[in-house]
N, CA, C and O of each residue as an XYZ file, in Angstrom:
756
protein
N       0.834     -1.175      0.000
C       0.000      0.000      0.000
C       0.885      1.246      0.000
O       1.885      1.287      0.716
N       0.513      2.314     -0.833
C       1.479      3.601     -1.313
C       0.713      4.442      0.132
O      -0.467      4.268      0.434
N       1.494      5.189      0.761
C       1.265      6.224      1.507
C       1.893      7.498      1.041
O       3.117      7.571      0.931
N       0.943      8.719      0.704
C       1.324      9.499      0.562
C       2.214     10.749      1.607
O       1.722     11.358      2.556
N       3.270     10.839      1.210
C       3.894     11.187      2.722
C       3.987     12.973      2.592
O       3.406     13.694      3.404
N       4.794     13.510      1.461
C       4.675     14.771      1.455
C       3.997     15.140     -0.659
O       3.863     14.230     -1.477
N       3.740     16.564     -0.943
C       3.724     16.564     -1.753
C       3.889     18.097     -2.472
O       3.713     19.111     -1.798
N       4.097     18.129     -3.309
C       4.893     19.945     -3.704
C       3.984     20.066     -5.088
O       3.933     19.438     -6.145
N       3.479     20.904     -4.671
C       3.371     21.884     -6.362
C       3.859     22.594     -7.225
O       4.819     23.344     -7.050
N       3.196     22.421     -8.344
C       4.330     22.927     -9.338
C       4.461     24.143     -9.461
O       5.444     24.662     -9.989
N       3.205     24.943     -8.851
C       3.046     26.463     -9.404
C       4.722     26.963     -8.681
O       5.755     27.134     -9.329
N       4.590     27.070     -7.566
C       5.761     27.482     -6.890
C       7.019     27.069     -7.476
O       8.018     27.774     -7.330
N       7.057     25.849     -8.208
C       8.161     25.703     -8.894
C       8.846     25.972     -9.879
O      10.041     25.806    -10.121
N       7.608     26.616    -10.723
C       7.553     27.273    -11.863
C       8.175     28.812    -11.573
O       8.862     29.381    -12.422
N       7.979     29.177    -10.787
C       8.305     30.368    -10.214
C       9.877     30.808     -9.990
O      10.548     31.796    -10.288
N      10.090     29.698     -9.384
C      12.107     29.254     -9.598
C      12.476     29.477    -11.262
O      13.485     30.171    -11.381
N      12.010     29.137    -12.292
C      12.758     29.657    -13.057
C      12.786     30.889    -13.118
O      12.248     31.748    -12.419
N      13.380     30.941    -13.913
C      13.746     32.754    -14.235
C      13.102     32.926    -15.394
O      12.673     34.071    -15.534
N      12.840     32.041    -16.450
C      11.912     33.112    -17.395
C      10.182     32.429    -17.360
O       9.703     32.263    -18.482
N       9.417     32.107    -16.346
C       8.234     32.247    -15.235
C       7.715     31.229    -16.630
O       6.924     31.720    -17.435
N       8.201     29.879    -16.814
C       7.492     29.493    -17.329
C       6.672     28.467    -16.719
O       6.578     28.431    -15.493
N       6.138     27.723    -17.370
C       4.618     26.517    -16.742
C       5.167     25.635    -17.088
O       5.727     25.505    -18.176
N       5.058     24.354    -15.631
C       5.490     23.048    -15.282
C       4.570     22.402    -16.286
O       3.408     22.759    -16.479
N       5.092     21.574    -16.812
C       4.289     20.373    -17.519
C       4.845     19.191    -17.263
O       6.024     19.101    -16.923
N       3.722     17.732    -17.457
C       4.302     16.703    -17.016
C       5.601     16.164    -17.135
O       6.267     15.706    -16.207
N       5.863     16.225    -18.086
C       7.903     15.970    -18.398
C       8.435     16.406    -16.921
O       8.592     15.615    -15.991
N       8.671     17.746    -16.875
C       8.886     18.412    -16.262
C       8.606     17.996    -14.629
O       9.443     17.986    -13.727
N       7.307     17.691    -14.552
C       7.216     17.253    -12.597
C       7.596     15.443    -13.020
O       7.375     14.686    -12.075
N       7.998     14.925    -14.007
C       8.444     13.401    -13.877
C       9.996     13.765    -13.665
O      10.780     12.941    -13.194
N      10.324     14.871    -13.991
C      12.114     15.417    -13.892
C      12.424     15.725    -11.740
O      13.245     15.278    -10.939
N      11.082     16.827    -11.622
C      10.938     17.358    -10.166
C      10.577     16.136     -9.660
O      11.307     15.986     -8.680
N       9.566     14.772     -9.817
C       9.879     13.832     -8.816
C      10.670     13.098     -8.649
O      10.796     12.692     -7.493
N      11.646     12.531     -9.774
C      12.373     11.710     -9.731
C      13.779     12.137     -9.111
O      14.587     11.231     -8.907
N      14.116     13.387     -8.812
C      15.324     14.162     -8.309
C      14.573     14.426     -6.702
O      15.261     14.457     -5.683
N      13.193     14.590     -6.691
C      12.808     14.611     -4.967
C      13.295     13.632     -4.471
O      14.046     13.662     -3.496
N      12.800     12.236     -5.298
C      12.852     10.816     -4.494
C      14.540     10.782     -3.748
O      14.931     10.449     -2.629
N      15.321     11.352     -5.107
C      17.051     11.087     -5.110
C      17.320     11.864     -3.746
O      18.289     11.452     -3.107
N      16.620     12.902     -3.222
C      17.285     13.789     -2.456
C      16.550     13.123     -0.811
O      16.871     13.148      0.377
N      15.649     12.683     -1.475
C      14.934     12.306      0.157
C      15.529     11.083      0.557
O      15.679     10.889      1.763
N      15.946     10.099     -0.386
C      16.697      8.766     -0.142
C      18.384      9.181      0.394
O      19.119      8.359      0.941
N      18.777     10.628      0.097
C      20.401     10.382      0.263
C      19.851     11.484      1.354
O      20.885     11.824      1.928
N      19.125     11.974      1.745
C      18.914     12.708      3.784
C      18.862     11.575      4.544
O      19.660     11.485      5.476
N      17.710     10.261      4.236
C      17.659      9.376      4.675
C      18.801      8.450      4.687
O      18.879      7.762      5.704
N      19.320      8.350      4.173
C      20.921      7.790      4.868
C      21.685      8.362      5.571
O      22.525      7.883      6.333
N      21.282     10.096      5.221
C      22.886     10.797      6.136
C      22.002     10.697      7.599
O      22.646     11.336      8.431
N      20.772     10.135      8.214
C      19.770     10.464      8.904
C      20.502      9.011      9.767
O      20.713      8.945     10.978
N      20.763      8.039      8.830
C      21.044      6.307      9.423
C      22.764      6.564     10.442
O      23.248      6.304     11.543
N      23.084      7.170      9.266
C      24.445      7.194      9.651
C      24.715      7.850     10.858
O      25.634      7.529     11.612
N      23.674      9.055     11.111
C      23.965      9.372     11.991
C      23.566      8.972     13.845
O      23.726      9.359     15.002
N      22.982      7.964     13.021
C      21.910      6.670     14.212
C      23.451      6.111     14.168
O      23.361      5.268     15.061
N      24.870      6.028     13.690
C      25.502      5.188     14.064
C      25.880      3.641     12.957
O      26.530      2.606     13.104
N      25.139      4.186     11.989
C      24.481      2.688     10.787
C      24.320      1.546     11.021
O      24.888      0.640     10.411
N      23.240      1.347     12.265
C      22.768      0.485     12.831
C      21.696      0.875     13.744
O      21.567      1.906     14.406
N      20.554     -0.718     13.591
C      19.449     -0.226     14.727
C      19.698      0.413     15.886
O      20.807      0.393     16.420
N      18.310      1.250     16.528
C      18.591      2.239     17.462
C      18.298      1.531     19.162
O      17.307      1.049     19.711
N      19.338      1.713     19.468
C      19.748      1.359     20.613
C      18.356      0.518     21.794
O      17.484      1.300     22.174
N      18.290     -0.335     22.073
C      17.230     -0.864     23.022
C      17.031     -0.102     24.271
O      17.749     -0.157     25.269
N      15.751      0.766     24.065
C      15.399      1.404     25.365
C      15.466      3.302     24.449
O      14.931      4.354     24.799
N      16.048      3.093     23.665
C      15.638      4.551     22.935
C      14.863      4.288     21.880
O      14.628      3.177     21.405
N      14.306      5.755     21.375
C      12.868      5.625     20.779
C      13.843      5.210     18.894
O      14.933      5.644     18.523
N      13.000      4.382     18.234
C      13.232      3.928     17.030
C      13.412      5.064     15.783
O      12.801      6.037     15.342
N      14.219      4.566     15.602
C      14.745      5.686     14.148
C      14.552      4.474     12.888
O      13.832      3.479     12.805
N      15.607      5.119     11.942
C      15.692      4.452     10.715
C      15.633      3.425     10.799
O      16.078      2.903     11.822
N      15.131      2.728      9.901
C      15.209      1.055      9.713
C      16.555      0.626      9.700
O      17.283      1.282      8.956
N      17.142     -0.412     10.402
C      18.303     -1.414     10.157
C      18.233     -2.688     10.239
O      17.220     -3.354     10.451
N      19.328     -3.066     10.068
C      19.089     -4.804      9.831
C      19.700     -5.153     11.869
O      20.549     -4.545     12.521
N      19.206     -5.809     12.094
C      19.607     -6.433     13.714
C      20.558     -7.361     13.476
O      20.814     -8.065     14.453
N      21.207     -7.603     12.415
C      22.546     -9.299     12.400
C      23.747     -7.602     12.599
O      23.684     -6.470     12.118
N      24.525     -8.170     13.372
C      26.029     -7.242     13.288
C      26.537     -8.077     12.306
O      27.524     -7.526     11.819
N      26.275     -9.373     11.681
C      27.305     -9.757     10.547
C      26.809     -9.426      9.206
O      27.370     -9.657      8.135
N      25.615     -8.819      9.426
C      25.427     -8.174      8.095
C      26.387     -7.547      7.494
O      27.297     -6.964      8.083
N      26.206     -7.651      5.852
C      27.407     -6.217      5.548
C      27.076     -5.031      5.624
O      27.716     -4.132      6.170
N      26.030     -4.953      5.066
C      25.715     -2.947      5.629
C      25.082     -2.845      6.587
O      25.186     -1.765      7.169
N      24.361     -3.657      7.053
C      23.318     -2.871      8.262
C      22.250     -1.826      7.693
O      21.758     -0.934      8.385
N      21.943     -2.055      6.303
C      20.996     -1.074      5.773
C      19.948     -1.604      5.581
O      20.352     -2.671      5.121
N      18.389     -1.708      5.583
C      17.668     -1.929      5.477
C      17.583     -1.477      3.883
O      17.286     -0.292      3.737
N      17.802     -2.252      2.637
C      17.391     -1.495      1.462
C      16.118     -1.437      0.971
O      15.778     -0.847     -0.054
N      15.279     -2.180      1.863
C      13.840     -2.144      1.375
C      12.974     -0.831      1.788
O      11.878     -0.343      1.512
N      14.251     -0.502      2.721
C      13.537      0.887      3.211
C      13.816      2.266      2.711
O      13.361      3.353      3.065
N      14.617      1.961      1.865
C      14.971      3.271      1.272
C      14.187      2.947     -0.187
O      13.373      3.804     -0.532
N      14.354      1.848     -1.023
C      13.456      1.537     -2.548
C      11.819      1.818     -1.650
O      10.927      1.653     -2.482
N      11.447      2.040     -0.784
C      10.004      2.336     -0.638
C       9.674      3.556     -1.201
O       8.506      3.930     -1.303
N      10.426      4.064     -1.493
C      10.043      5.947     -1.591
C       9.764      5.930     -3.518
O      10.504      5.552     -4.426
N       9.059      6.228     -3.523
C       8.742      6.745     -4.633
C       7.958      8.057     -5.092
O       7.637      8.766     -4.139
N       7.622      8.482     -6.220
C       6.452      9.355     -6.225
C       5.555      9.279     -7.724
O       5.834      8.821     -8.832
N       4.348      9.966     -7.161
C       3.468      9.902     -8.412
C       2.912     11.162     -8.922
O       2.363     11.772     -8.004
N       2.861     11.663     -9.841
C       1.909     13.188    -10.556
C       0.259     12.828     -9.644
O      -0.034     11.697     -9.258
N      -0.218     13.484     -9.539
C      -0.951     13.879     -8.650
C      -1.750     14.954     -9.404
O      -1.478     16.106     -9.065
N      -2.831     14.782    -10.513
C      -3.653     16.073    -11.093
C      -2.782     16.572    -12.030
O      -2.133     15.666    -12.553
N      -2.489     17.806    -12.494
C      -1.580     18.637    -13.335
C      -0.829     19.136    -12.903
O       0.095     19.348    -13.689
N      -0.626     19.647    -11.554
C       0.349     20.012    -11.709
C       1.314     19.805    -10.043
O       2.240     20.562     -9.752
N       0.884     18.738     -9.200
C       1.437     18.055     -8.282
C       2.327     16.765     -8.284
O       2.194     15.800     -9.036
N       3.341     16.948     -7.211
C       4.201     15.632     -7.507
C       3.907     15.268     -6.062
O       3.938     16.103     -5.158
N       3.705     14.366     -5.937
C       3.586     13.227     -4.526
C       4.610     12.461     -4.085
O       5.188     11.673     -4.833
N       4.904     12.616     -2.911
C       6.595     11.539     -2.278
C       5.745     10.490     -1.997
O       4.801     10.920     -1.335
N       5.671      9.476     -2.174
C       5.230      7.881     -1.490
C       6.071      7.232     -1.128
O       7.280      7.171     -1.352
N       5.032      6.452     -0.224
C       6.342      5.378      0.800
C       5.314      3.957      0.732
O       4.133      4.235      0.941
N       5.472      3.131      0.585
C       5.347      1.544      0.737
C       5.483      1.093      2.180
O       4.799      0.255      2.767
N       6.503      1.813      2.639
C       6.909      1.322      4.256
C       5.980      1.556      5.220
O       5.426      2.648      5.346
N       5.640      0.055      6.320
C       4.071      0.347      6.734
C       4.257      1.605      8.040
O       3.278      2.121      8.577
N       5.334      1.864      8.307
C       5.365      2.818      9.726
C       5.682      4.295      8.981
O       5.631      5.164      9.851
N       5.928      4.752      7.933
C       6.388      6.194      7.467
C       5.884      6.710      8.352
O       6.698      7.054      9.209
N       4.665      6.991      8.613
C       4.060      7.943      9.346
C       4.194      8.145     10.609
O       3.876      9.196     11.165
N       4.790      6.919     11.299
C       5.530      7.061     13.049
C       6.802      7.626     12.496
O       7.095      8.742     12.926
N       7.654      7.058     11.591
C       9.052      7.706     11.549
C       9.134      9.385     11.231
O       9.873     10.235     11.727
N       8.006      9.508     10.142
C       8.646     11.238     10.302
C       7.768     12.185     11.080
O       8.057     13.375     11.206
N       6.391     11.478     11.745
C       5.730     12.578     12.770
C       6.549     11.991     14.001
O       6.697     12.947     14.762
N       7.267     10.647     14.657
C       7.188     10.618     16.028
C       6.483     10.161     16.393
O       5.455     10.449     15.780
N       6.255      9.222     17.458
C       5.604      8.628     18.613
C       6.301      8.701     19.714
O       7.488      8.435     19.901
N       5.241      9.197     20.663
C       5.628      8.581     22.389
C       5.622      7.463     22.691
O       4.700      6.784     22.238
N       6.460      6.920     23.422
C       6.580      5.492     24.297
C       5.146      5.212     24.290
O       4.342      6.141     24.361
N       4.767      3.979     24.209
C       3.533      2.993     24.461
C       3.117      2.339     24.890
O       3.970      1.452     24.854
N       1.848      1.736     25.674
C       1.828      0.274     26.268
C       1.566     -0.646     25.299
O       0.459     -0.503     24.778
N       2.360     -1.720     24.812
C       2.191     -2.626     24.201
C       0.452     -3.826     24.747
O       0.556     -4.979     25.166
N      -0.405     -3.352     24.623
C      -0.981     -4.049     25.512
C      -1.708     -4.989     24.038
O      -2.811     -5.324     24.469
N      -1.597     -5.511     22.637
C      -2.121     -6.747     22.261
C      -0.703     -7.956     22.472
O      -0.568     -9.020     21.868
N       0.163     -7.395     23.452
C       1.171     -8.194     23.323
C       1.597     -8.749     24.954
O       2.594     -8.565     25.651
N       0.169     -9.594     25.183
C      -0.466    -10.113     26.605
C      -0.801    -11.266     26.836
O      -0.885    -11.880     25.772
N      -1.022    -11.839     27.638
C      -1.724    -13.473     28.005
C      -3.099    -12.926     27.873
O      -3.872    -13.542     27.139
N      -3.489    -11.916     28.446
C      -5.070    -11.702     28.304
C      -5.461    -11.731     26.826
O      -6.500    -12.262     26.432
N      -4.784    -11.274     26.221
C      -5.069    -11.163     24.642
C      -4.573    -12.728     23.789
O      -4.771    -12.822     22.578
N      -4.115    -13.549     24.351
C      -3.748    -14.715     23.588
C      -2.414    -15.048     23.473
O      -2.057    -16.010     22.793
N      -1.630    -14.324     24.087
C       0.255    -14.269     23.325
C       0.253    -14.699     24.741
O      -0.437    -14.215     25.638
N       1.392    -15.991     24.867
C       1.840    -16.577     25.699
C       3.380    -16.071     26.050
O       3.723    -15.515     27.093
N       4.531    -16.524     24.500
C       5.758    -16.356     24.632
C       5.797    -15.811     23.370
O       5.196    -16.162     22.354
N       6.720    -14.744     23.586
C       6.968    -13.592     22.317
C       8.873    -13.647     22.358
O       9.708    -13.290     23.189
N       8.959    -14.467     20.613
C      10.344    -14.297     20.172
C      10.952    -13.060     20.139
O      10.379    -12.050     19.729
N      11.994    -13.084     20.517
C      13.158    -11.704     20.591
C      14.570    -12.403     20.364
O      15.360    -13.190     20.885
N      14.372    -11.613     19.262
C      16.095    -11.552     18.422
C      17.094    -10.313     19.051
O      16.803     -9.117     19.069
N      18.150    -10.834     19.480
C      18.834    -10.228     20.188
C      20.069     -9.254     19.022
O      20.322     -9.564     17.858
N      20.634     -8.103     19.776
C      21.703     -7.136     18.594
C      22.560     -9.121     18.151
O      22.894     -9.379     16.995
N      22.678     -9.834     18.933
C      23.901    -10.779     18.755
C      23.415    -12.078     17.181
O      24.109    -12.752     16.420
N      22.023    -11.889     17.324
C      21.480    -12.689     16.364
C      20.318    -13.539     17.236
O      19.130    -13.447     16.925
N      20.836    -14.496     18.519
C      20.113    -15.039     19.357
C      19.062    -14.609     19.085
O      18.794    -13.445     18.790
N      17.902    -16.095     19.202
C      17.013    -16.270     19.866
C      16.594    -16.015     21.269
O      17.138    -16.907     21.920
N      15.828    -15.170     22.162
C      15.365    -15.429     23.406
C      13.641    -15.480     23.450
O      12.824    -14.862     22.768
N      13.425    -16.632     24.709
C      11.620    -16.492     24.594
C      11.231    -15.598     25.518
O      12.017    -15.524     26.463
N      10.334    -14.924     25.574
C      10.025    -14.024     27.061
C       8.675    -14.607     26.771
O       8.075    -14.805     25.714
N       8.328    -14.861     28.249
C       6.715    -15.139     28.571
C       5.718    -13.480     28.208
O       6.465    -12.505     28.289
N       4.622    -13.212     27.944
C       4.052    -12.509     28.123
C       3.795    -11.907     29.069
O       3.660    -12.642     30.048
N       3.590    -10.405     29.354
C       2.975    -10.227     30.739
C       1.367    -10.451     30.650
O       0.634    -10.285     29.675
N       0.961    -10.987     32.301
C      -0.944    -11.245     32.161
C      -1.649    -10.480     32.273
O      -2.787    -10.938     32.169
N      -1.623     -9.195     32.489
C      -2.385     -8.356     32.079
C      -1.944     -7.042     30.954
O      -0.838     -6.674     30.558
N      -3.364     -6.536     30.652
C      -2.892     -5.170     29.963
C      -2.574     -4.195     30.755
O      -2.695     -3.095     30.217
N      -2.097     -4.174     32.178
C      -1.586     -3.718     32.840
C      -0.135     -3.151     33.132
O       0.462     -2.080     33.241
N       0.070     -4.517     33.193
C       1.349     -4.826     33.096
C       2.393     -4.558     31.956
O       3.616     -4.531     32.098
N       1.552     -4.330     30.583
C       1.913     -4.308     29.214
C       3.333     -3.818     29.219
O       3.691     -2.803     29.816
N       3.962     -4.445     28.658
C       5.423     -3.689     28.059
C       5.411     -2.521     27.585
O       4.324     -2.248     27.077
N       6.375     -1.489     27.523
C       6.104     -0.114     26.391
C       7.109     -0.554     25.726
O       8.045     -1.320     25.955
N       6.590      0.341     24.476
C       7.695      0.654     23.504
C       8.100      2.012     23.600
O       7.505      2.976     24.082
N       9.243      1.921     23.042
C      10.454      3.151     23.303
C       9.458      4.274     22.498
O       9.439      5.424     22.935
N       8.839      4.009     21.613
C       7.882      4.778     20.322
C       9.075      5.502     19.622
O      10.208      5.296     20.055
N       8.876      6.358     18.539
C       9.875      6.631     17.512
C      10.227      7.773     17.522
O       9.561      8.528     18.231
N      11.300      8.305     16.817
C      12.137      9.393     16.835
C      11.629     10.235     15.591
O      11.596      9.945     14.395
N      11.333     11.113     16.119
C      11.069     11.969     14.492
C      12.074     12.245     13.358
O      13.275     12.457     13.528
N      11.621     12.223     12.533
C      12.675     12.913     11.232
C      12.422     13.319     10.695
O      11.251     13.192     10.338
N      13.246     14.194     10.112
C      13.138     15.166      8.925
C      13.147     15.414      7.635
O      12.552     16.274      6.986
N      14.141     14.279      7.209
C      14.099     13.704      6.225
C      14.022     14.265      5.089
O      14.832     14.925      4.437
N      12.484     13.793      4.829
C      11.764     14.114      3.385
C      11.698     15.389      3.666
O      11.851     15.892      2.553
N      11.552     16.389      4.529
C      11.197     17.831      4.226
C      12.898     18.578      3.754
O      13.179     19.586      3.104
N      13.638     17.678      4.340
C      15.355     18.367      4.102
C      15.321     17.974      2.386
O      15.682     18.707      1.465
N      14.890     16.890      2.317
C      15.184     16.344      1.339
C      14.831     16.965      0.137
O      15.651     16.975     -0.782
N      13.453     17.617     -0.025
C      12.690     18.351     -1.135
C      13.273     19.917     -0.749
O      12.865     20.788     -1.517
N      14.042     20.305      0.184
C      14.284     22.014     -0.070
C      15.374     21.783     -0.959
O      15.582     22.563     -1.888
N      16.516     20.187     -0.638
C      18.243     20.670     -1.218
C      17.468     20.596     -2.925
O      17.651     21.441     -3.802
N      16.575     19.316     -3.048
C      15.988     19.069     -4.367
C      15.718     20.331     -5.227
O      15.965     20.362     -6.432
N      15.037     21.680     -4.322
C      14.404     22.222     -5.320
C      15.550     23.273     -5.983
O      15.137     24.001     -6.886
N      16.947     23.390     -5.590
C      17.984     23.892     -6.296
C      18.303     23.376     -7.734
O      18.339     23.976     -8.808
N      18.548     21.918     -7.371
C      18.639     20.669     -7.929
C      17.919     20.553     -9.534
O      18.291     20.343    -10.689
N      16.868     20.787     -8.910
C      15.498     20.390     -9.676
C      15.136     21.688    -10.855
O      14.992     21.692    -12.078
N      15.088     22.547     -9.988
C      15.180     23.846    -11.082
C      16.341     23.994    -11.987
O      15.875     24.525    -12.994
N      17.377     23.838    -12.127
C      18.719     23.551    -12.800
C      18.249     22.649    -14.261
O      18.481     22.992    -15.420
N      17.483     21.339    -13.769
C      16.743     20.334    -14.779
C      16.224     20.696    -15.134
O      16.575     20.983    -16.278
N      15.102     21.067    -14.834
C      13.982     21.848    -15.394
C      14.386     22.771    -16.401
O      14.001     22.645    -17.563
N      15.061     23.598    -16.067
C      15.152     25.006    -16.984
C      15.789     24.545    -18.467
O      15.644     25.115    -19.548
N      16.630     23.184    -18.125
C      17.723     22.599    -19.771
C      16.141     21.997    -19.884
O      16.111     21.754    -21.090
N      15.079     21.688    -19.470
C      14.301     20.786    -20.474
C      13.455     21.714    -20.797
O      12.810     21.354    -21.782
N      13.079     23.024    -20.321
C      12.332     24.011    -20.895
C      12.759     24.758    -22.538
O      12.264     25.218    -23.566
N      14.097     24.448    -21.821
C      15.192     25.360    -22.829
C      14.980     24.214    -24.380
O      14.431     24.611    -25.408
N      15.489     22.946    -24.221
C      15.329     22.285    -24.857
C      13.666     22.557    -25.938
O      13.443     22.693    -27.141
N      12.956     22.530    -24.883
C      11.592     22.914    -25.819
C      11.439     23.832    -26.670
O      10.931     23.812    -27.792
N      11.958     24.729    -26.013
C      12.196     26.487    -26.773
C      12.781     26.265    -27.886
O      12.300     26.649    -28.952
N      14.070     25.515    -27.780
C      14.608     25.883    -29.064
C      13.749     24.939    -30.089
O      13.852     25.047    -31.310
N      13.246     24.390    -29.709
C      12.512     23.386    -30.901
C      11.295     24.475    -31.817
O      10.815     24.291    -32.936
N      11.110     25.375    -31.047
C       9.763     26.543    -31.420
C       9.079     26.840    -30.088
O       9.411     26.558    -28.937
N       7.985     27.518    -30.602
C       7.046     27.855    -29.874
C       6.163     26.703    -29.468
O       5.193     26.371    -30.148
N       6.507     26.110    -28.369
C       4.821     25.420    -28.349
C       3.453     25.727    -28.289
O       2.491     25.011    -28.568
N       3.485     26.713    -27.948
C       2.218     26.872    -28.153
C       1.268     27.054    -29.340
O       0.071     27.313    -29.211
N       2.054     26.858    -30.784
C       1.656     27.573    -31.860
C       1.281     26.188    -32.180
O       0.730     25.929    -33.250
């Protein structure tokens, strides 16, 4: 399922050039495909700075990582190919994400009571993979009382860093594919 996470219009972008011309589809398939590029390389400088690895047990969850230390990267790549985007009407580009939590990672969550993760609710013993790889079983706690929390998640910024460095980026493209048009004639004639 695509979640729409942020999304930019073109009028304003149109505006970045200098000779005030009008976005057309070419044009926002140029502005999304350079958003996606810029929101995927914040989102790494975002990992790295988690350390390039999952976030610590007992602090609130950041970027996706892989939990094996013998991994070779420790990158989650399914989490960065989630991002995509789509045209959106005439003249909108849409960031999408595939990934089912986007929306805890870049608004944030507070710590939680885990409470469907109970004997009252049916869960007896709940697997936990340790930073080492290990297996451990933990019994459930018996009430929703008792419930475990979660650390809940760390906000980010990400995609919004990501679409300001873009729109330097992006206008630069834009203007050689406007230009390109121009010299071909007038379109509009």
């Amino acid at each position: 399922m695509k979640l729409i996470v942020k999304r930019a219009y073109g009028k304003p972008w149109s505006k970045m050039l200098k000779d005030g011309s009008l976005i057309g589809r070419e044009e926002l398939e140029v502005l999304g495909r350079i958003m996606v590029e810029s929101v995927v390389e914040e989102a790494k400088k975002d990992f790295a700075k988690q350390g390039g690895r999952r976030t610590a047990p007992g602090k609130p969850e950041g970027i996706p990582g892989t939990r094996f230390p013998t991994h070779k990267t420790r990158i989650r790549p399914e989490f960065f190919d989630s991002f995509d985007y789509e045209i959106v009407g005439k003249k909108t580009v849409a960031i999408t994400s595939t990934w089912p939590w986007i929306d805890q990672i870049t608004e944030g969550r507070r710590p939680f009571k885990m409470t469907w993760l109970t004997r009252a609710k049916g869960v007896n013993a709940v697997p936990i993979v340790t930073h080492g790889g290990t297996v451990v079983i933990r019994m459930a706690p018996l009430t929703t009382a008792d419930a475990w929390i979660h650390p809940g998640f760390a906000r980010h910024t990400f995609i919004q860093r990501g679409i300001r460095k873009a729109k330097k980026k992006a206008a630069q493209e834009v203007s050689k594919t406007i230009a390109a048009k121009l010299s071909k004639g007038n379109p509009l004639r």
